[in-house]
N, C-alpha and C positions, 0 to 999 in steps of 0.2 A: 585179432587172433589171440590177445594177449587173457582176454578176459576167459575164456571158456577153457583151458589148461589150467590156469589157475584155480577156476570153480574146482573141476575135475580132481585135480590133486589134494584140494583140501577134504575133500571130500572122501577121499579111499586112501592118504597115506598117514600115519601118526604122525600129530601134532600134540605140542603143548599149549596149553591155555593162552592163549594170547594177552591177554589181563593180567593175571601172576605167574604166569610159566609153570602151573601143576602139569605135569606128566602125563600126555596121549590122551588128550580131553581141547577139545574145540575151545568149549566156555565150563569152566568148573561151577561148580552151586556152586560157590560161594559169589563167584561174578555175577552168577545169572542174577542171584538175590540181589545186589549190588544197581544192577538194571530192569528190576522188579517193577518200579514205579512204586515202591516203598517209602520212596526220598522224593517225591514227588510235588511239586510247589510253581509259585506264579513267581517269576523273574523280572526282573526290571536292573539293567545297566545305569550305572551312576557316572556320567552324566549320560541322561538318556532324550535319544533324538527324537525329535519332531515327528509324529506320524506313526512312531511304532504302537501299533496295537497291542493287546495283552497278548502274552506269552507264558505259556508252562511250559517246565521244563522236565522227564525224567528222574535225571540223578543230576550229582555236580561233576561238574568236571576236573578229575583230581585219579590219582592212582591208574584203576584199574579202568577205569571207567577212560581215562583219558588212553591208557596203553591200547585200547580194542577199537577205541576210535580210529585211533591214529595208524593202527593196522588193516582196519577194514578201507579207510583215505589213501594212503599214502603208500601200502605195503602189497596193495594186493590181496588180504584177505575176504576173496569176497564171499563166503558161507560167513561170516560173521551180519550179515544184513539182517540173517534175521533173528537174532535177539537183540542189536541197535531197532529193526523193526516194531519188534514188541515192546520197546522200551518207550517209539516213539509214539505207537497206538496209546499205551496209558497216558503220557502224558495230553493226547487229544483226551481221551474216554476221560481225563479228570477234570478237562477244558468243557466239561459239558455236552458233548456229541455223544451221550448212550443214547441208547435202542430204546426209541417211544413210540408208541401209536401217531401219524404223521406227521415224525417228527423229520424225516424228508433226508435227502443224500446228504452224507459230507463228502467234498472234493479236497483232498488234496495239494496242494500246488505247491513241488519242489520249488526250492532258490535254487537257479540253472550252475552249472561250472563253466567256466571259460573254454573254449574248445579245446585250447592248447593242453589245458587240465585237463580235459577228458582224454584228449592222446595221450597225454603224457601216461595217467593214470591206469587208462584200458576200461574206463569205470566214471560214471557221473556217482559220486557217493550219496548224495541227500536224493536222487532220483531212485536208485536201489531202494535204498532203505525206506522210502516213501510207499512203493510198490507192498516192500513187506508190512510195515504197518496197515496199508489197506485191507491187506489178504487178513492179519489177524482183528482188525476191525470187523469184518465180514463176519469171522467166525464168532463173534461175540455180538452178535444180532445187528451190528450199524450199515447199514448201507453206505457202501465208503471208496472211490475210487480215486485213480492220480490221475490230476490234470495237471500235464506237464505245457502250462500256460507260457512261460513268460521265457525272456529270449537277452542275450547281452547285445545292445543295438550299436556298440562300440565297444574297442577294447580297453579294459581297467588293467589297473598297475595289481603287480603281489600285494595282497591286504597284508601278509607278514612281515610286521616289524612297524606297523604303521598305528597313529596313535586314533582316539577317538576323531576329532576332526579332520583329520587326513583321510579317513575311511570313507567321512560322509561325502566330503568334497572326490574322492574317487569314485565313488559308487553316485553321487549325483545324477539324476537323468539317465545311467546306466542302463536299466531295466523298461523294458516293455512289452503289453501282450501280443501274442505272433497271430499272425491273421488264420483267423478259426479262431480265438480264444473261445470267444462268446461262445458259437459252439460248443465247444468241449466241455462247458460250466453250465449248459444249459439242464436246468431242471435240480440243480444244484441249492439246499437249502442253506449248507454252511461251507464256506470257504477257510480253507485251514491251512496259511502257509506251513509250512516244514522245512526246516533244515537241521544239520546236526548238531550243532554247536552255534551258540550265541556268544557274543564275546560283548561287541560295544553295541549292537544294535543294528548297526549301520545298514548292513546286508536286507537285513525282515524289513524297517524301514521303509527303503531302495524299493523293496517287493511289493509291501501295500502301496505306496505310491502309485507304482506304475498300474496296479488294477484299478486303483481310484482311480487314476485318469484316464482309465478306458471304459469307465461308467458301466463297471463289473459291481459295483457297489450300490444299493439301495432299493433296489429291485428284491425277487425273492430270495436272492444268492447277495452274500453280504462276505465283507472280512469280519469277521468279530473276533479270532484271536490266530493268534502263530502256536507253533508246537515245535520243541528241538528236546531231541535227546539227551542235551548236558550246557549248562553252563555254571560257571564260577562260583564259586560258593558266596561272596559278595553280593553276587548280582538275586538268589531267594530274598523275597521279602513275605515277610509273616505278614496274615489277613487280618486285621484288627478287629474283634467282633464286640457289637455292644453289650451290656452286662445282660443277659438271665436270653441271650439268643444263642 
């Protein structure tokens, strides 16, 4: 009940920006540029876990960009999914997934929230915003849909407050694909985790794991990179190119 009142009301009452508090405005230009895919780059956490695939990311995670996250997560704003949507489409569309002559579907595949989190919240966040990201992949020529593959096979503790190896050793084994996976990935050329926010890694990790070991990988449909809306400014890493390329 909780989630479609909410939709509702953001959607027909004044609001302010949720990102900088401008005045009777969902997402002000100035955020939206913010969430452009203007700032847009390959990620890598220091110290970075075993298994994580390449990751691009959006923007960073910082100000405004962290304030709309953390409203559309934790607060209820759910009309903010889709400009985190489109923030998380560029960051795939700069991961390489444009629109080619048979260059073949991307799938999507949220990292899942705990159920408890999805009560609590009224809302899976990275499942949302994954949705919207497809829908604007679509409109920009990619064949793109969400496979919502994978499942918590046991319960994990709050990742908040816990450090890089407390996360991995929580999330260990954690993840798995739900019967049908293969199905749902089927005819799939590129597999694209998603979530919103990267912090240590741990989570995406967790995530290709669990598809590599369900032999969702080497066939026509592969992991070849993750995609999240924001992380840390620490964790951009500039591409090194050799001289006169």
């Amino acid at each position: 009940m909780r989630g479609w009142w909410q939709e509702l009301a953001g959607l027909v009452l004044p609001v302010d920006c949720a990102g900088c508090g401008a005045l009777r405005v969902l997402v002000c230009a100035g955020c939206r540029e913010v969430l452009s895919g203007a700032g847009e780059g390959p990620v890598r956490p220091s110290p970075s876990p075993a298994g994580l695939p390449v990751v691009r990311a959006a923007a960073v995670y910082e100000g405004a960009v962290r304030s709309l996250l953390l409203a559309h997560k934790e607060r209820g704003a759910l009309p903010l999914a889709g400009v985190l949507g489109g923030a998380l489409a560029a960051a795939v569309l700069a991961g390489g997934c444009r629109a080619a002559g048979g260059a073949g579907e991307v799938a999507l595949v949220p990292v899942p929230s705990a159920r408890g989190q999805v009560r609590a919240r009224g809302h899976d966040p990275a499942r949302r915003i994954a949705f919207s990201a497809a829908g604007r992949l679509r409109r920009a020529g990619v064949p793109a849909r969400v496979a919502p593959v994978l499942g918590l096979r046991r319960a994990v503790a709050d990742q908040a407050g816990l450090g890089a190896r407390q996360r991995r050793e929580n999330l260990a084994g954690a993840l798995a694909v739900r019967r049908g996976g293969r199905r749902l990935l089927a005819g799939a050329a590129r597999i694209v985790l998603v979530d919103d926010v990267i912090t240590t890694g741990a989570t995406l990790a967790e995530a290709a794991r669990a598809v590599r070991a369900a032999g969702l990988v080497g066939g026509p449909g592969a992991v070849v990179r993750a995609a999240v809306v924001a992380a840390p400014a620490d964790s951009f890493r500039r591409i090194e190119r050799a001289p006169g390329v």
